[in-house]
C-alpha positions in Angstrom: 95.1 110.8 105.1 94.2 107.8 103.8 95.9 107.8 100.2 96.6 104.0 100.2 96.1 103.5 96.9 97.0 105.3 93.7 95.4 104.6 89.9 97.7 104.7 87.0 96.9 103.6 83.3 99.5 100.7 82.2 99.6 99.2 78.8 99.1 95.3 80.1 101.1 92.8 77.6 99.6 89.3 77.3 102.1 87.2 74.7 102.4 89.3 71.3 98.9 91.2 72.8 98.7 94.7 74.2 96.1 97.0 75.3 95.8 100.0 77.8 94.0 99.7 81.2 93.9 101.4 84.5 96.3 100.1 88.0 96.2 100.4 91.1 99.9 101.3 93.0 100.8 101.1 96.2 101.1 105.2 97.5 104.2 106.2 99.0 104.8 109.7 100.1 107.0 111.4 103.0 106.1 111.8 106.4 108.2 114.4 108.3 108.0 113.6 112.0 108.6 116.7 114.2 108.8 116.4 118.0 107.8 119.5 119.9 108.2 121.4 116.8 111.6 120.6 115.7 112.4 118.3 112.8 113.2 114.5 113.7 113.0 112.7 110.7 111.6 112.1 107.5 110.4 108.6 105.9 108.8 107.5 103.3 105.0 105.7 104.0 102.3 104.2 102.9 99.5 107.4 103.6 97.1 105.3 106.5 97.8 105.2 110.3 99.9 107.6 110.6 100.1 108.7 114.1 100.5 104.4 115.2 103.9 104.7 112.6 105.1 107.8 114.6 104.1 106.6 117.7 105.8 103.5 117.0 108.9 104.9 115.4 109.4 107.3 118.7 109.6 103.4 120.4 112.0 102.6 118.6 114.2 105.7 118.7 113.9 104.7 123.1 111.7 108.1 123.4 108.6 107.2 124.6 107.8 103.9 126.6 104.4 104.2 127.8 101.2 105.8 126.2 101.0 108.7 129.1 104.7 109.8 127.5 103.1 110.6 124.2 100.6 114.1 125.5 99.6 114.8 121.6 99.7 114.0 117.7 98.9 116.1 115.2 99.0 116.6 111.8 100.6 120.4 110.9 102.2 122.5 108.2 102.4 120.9 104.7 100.3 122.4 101.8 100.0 121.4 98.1 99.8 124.0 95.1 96.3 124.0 95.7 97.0 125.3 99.6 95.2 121.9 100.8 97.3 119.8 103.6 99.2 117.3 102.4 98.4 115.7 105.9 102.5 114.7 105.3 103.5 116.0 108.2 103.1 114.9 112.2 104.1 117.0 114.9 104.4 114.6 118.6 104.0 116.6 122.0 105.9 114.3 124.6 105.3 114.5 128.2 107.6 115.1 131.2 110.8 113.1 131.2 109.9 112.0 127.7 110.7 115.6 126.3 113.7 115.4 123.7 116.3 117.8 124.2 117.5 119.6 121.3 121.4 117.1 121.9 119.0 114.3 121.0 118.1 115.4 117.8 119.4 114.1 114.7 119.0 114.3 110.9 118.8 111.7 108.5 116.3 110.9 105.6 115.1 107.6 106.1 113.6 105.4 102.9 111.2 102.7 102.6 114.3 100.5 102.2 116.3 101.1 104.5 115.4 102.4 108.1 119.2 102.6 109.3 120.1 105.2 107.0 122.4 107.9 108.7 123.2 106.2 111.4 127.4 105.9 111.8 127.6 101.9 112.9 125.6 98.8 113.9 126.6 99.6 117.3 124.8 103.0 117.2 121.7 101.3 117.1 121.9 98.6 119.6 119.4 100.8 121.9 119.1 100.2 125.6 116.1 97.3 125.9 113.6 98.7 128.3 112.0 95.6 128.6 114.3 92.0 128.9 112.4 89.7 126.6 114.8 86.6 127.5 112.8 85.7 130.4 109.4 86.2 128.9 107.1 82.5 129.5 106.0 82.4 125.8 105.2 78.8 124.8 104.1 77.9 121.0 103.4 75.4 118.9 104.6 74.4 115.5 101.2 74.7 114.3 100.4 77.8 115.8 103.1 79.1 114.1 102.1 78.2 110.9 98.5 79.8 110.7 99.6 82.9 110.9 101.0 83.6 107.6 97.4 82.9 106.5 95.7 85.0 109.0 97.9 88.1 108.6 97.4 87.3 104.6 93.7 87.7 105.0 93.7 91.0 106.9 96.1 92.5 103.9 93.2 95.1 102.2 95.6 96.8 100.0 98.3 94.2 98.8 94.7 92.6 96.9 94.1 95.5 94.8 97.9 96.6 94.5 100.3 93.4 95.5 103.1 96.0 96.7 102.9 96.2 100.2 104.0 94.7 103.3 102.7 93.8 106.2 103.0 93.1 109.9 100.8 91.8 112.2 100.7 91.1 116.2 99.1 88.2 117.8 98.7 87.0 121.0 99.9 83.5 122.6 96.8 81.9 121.1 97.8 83.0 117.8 94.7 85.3 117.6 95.6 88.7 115.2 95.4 91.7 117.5 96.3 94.2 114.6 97.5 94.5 111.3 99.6 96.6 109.2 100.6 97.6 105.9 103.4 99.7 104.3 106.0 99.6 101.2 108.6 99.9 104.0 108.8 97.0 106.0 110.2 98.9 109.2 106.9 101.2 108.5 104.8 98.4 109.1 106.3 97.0 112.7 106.2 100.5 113.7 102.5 100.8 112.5 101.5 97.6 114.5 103.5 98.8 117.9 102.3 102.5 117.8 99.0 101.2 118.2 100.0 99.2 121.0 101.9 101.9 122.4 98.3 103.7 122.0 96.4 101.5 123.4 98.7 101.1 126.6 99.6 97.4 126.0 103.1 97.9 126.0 105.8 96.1 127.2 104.3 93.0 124.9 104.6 90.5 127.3 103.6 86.8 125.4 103.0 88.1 121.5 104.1 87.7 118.5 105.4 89.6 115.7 104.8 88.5 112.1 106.3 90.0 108.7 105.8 89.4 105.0 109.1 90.1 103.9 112.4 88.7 105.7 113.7 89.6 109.3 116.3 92.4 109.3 118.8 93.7 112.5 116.3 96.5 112.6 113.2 94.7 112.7 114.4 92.6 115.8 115.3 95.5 117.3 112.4 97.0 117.4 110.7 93.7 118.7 112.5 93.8 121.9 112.3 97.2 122.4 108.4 96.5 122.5 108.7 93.7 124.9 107.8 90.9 121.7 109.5 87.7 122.8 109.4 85.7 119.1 109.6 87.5 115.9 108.6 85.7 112.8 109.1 85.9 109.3 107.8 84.4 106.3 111.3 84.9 104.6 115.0 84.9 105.7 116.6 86.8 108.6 119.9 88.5 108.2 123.1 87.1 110.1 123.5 90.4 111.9 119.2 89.6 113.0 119.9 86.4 114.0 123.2 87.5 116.5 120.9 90.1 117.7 118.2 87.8 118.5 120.3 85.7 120.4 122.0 87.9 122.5 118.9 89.6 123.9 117.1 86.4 124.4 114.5 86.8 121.5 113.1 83.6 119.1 113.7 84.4 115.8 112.2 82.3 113.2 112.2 82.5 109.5 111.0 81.1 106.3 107.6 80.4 107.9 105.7 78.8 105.2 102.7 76.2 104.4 103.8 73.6 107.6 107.8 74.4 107.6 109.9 77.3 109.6 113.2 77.3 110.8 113.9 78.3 114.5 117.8 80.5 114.8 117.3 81.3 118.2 115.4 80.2 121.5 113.8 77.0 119.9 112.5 76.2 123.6 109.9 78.3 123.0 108.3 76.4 120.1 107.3 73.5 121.4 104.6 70.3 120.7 101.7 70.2 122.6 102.1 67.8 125.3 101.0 64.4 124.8 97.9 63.4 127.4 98.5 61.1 130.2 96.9 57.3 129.1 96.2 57.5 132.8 93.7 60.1 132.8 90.7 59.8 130.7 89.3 62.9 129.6 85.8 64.0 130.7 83.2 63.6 127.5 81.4 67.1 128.6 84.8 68.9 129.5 85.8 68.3 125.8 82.9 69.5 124.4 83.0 72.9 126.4 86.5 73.1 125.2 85.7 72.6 121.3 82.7 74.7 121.5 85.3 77.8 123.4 87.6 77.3 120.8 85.8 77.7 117.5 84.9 81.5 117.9 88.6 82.2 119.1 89.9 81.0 116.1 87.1 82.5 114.0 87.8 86.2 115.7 91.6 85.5 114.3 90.9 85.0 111.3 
């Protein structure tokens, strides 16, 4: 269950050098996710909180919205030679209205590249949005935005010892990481980060953020609003089709979020300076204080 890692022995080049020593590799096996049983889907993972990615990835598929939807989670059949469990394969027990009828099924073999594989057009996956993010309060500001990177960096375990993972993370409005994620698919990881959410009942995401190592793809922001995320970051590029998603739903997309830069595509309002204080009112000495000494262990819990 917690394969994250694999060794291998490389022969390591340095100039006209060589010599043999051992390497540590992102894992990446399949998960078959079965719903009451039956066969859903299959996608390739990075072995480590499993039942967040299925959770998560029954979000996005519009099955479940709530955690009371999702009765059980269990790992099932799937032996090795050996006859141990593989622990590859996740059977979800939905409850009440959430229970997929057999016409909802559908069969496609998704890969850590690609999570729109099978599906006929873009339009098929332009799912119903449970919860309008357009309206959403959300206020940030530039340099909110750019500590993240460097907190969701810090909280990467496994790309240290294998630098071939992704990574998502969720903060809230203060920029303070709630949780983070890693898999070699990037969809993996925002599904991850929102199964746990979904778990822990905090869904819709009312006032987070979503951040991603790698760039911003239709899929990705799709799966933002159907979490309730109002502003979806990235510290690469978004895709055109992203960025017209984005904007019709109501979502901030920003991109290339790096060092003290970013660019805003869509909602800019919500990324704004702090206010400048009124010359008129002089602050209170103590009130300052109190506020400096309440903000240092915020930050340090991000971090």
């Amino acid at each position: 269950m917690g394969r994250a890692t694999a060794r291998r022995r490389v022969v390591r080049l340095r100039g006209d050098a060589s010599g043999a020593r051992p390497d540590a590799l992102a894992a990446e096996e399949p998960l078959e996710i079965r719903v009451g049983g039956e066969p859903l889907t299959v996608t390739m993972r990075t072995p480590g909180h499993d039942f967040d990615l299925v959770a998560g990835f029954l979000v996005g598929e519009g099955l479940v919205h709530t955690a009371d939807a999702l009765a059980a989670l269990r790992y099932c059949a799937g032996t090795d030679e050996d006859g141990a469990n593989t622990y590859n394969v996740v059977d979800a027990t939905l409850r009440g209205a959430a229970a997929l009828p057999l016409s909802a099924h559908r069969n496609l073999l998704t890969t850590s590249a690609c999570g729109l594989c099978g599906r006929d057009t873009v339009e098929a996956v332009r799912t119903h949005v449970r919860w309008p993010v357009a309206a959403d309060p959300l206020l940030v500001t530039p340099s909110l935005l750019y500590g993240l990177p460097d907190l969701l960096r810090a909280a990467q375990r496994t790309f240290d010892s294998t630098g071939g993972l992704h990574a998502a993370g969720l903060f809230d409005a203060t920029g303070r990481l709630l949780c983070a994620r890693e898999d070699v698919g990037r969809h993996n990881a925002v599904d991850k980060v929102i199964g746990w959410a979904l778990r822990e009942g905090r869904l819709p995401l009312t006032g987070h953020l979503l951040l991603v190592s790698g760039r911003a793809s239709f899929e990705l922001t799709q799966k933002a609003a159907l979490a309730g995320i109002p502003l979806l970051a990235a510290v690469s590029a978004p895709s055109s089709l992203a960025a017209d998603l984005a904007e019709e739903l109501g979502l901030t997309l920003v991109g290339f979020l790096r060092g003290e830069s970013a660019n805003v595509y869509t909602r800019p309002d919500r990324v704004t300076a702090a206010p400048a204080p009124d010359p008129a009112i002089a602050p209170d000495p103590a009130t300052a204080t109190a506020r400096a000494a309440t903000a240092a262990p915020e930050h340090a819990h991000g971090s």
